[in-house]
N, C-alpha and C positions, 0 to 999 in steps of 0.2 A: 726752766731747767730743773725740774725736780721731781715728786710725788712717789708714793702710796699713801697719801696725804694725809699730814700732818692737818690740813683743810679743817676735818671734821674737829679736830680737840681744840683748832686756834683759832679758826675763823673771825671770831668775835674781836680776839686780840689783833688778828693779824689788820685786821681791816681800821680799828679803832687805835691801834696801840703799835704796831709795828709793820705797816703792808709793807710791799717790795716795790721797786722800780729794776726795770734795766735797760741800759745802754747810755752813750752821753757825751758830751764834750764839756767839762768847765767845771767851776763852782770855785769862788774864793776862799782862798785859807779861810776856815772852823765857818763856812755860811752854815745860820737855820734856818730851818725852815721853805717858804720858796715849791718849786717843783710842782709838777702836776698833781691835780686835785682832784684823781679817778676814783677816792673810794665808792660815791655812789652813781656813779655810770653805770652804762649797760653795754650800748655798740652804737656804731657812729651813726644817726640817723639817715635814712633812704639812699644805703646803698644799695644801687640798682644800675648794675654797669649791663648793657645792652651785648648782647650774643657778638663778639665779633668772628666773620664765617671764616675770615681768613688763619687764626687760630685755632676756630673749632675744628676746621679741617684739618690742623696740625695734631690731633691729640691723639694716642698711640691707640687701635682696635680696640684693646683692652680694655681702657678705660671708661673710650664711648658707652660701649658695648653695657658697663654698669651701670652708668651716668652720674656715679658719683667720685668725687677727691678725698680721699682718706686722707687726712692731715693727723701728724702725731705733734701736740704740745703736751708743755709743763708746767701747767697753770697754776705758779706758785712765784708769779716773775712781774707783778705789776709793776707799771701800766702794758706792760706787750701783752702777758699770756695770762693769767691768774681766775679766779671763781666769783660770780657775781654771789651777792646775798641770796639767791634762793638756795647755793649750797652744790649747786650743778654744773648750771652755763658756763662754758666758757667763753671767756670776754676777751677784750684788750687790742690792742695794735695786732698783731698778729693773729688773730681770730677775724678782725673785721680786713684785712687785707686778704687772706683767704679764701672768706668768701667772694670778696671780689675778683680776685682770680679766676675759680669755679666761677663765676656768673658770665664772666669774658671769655671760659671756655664752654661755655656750654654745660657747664654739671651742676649738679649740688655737691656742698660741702661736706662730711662729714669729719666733724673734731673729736680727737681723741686726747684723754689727759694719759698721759706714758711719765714715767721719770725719763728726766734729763738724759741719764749715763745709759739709759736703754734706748732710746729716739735712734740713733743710728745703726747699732748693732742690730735691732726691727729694718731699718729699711733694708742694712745689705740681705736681710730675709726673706722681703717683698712683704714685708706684715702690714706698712704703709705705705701713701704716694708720695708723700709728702713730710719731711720733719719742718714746722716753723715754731721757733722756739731760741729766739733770739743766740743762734748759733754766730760765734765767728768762724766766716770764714778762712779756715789755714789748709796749710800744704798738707800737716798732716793725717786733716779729717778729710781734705779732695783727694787722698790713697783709697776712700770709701765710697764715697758719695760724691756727684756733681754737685756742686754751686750756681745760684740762681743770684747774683749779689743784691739787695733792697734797702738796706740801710745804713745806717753805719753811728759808732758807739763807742766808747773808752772806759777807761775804768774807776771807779773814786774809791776813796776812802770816808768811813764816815764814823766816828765815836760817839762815846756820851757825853754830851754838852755841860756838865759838871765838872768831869773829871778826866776826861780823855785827853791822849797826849797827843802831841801837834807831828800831823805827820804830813809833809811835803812831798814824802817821795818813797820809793822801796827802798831807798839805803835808811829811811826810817824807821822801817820794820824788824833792824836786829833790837833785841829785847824784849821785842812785845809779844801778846798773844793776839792771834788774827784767826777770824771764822771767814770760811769761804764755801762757795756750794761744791760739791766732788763734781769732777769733770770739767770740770773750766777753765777758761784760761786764767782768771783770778788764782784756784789751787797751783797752775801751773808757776805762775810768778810767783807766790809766795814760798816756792819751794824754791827754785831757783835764788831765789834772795835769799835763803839762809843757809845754803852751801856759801853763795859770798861773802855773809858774816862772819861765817865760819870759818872762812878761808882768812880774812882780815883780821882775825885774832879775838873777833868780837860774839856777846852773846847772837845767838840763832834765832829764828822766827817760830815760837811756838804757834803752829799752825794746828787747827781744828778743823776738820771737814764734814759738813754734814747735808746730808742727800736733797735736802729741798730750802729754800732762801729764807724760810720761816725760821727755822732751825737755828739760820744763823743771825739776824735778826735776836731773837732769843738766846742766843749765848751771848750779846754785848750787852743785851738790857738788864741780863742777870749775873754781871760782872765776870760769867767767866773766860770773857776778851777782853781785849783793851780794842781793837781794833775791828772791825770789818770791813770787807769786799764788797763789791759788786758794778757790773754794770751802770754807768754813770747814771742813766735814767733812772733808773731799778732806785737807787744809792739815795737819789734827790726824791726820790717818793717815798722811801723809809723815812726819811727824816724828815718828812712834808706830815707825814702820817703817825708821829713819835709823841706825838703830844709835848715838843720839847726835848723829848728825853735825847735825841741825837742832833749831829751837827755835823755836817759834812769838811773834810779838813783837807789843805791842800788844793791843787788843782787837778783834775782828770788825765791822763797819760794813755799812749796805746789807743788812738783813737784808729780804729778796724769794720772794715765792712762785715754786715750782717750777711747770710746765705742761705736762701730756702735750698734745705740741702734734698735730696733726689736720687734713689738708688739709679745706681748707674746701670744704662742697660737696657732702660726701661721707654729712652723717646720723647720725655716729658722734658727734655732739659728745654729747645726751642721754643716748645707750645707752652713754656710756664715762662721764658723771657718775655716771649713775646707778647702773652698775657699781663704781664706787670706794664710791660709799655704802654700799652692798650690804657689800663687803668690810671696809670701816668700822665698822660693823654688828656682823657675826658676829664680829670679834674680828682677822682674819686680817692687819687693815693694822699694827694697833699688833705684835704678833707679827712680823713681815716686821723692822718699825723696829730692834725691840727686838732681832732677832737679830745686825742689823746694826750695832749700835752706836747709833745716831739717836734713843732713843728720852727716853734721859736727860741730862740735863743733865750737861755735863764739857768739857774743851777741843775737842772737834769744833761747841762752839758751838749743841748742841740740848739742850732737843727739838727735833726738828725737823720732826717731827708735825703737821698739823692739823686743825680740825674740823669746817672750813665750806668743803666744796670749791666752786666756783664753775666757770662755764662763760665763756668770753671776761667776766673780770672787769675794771672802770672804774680801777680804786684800782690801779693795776700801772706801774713807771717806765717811765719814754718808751722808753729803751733803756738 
């Protein structure tokens, strides 16, 4: 969820000194360390999911017709989305599930890095086919976009292992300062929580918002948070990747399905369910998971896996 990258001036930091994770389930009060251990990956090796006809035959003219899948990420969200070391590629869970899709329908993939807060406002456009970028799926992004559901994630908290204050829960966040990526559903709870502070007679949630996860990352390590956000996976590879310097605090909350989200309109919603099943199927999805970390339970808060993908699903938060 982010970019016009911050990539190029952090790289070196972000990978050695502050990466990202996102999504998750778990992590016990103030765990270090722990989490997946993607800095120097690439993609999951010999994905090679085989043509299935009965999808390829599902996939809207249009798209045959190019033969490729414009996917838009925000490869600033390791282990899902983020930049290998040459500075380029993009990598991660959602890059190599991608391609596997495209290979099950028939296409080649083509990834794009897009900021976060742009990914959807592009699709209602037709400027992609695809956003994967560890979107939650809610009510008020399926007014835009279809849902394709693939994963599923919550959210942690994680400070500086020094001196960071012990946060259990959002009723902990009146008084602190908290960095979140814009567009998320992390900015959205932390707003929400400090009208309730405010309302209970108590200090507010100085909230910081900043366009990509590096950003935020770098506002805790240089004290001016006490607190950050993110995606539990996301949260447990920050701190995996901190040298120390962070520590994840509390347990996970809001645990929500992921959604390859899909301008509406477009005929892809079927031939991209039925795609991920396919890959679900032959093996390829849990392999992708498992190379990335996601697949086991540990402080990134997974599995984070699941088994019943769904198409614009009911059961999903408002926002």
């Amino acid at each position: 969820m982010k970019r016009t990258r911050l990539w190029t001036l952090v790289a070196a930091m972000s990978v050695a000194l502050l990466a990202v994770v996102a999504a998750g389930c778990g992590g016990d009060d103030d765990t270090t360390g722990g989490g997946p251990t993607a800095a120097n990956k690439s993609a999951t090796p010999n994905i090679n999911v085989p043509v299935d006809k009965k999808v390829a035959a599902e996939v809207p003219q249009a798209i045959k017709s190019k033969g490729t899948l414009t996917v838009a990420e925000d490869a600033e969200y390791a282990p899902n989305e983020f930049i290998a070391e040459d500075g380029h590629t993009i990598i991660g869970m959602d890059a190599d599930l991608a391609k596997a899709l495209a290979q099950a329908m028939g296409l080649e993939v083509k990834l794009q890095n897009v900021v976060f807060e742009s990914i959807i406002p592009g699709l209602a456009a037709k400027k992609y086919d695809l956003g994967m970028s560890s979107f939650t799926a809610t009510k008020e992004r399926e007014k835009t976009v279809d849902f394709v559901t693939y994963a599923q994630a919550g959210t942690s908290f994680y400070v500086r292992a020094q001196d960071g204050p012990s946060i259990q829960s959002l009723a902990d966040l009146c008084g602190e300062t908290v960095s979140a990526q814009r567009a998320t559903t992390q900015q959205t709870d932390a707003e929400a929580q400090d009208k309730k502070c405010k309302a209970q007679g108590k200090d507010g949630v100085g909230l910081s918002v900043f366009p990509d996860q590096n950003s935020v990352n770098l506002a805790l390590s240089s004290n001016r948070v006490t607190v950050a956000m993110a995606d539990s996976p996301v949260a447990a590879y920050a701190v995996s990747q901190s040298k120390g310097q962070f520590k994840l605090s509390g347990s996970q909350y809001a645990v929500a399905k992921y959604g390859i989200a899909i301008p509406k309109g477009t005929g892809l919603g079927k031939p991209v369910l039925d795609a991920l099943k396919a890959v679900m199927a032959d093996g390829t999805y849990n392999r992708i998971f498992d190379y990335w970390g996601l697949l086991k339970a540990g402080p990134s808060g997974c599995p984070c896996t699941i088994s019943n993908p769904q198409l614009n699903p009911t059961n999903i938060p408002a926002s």
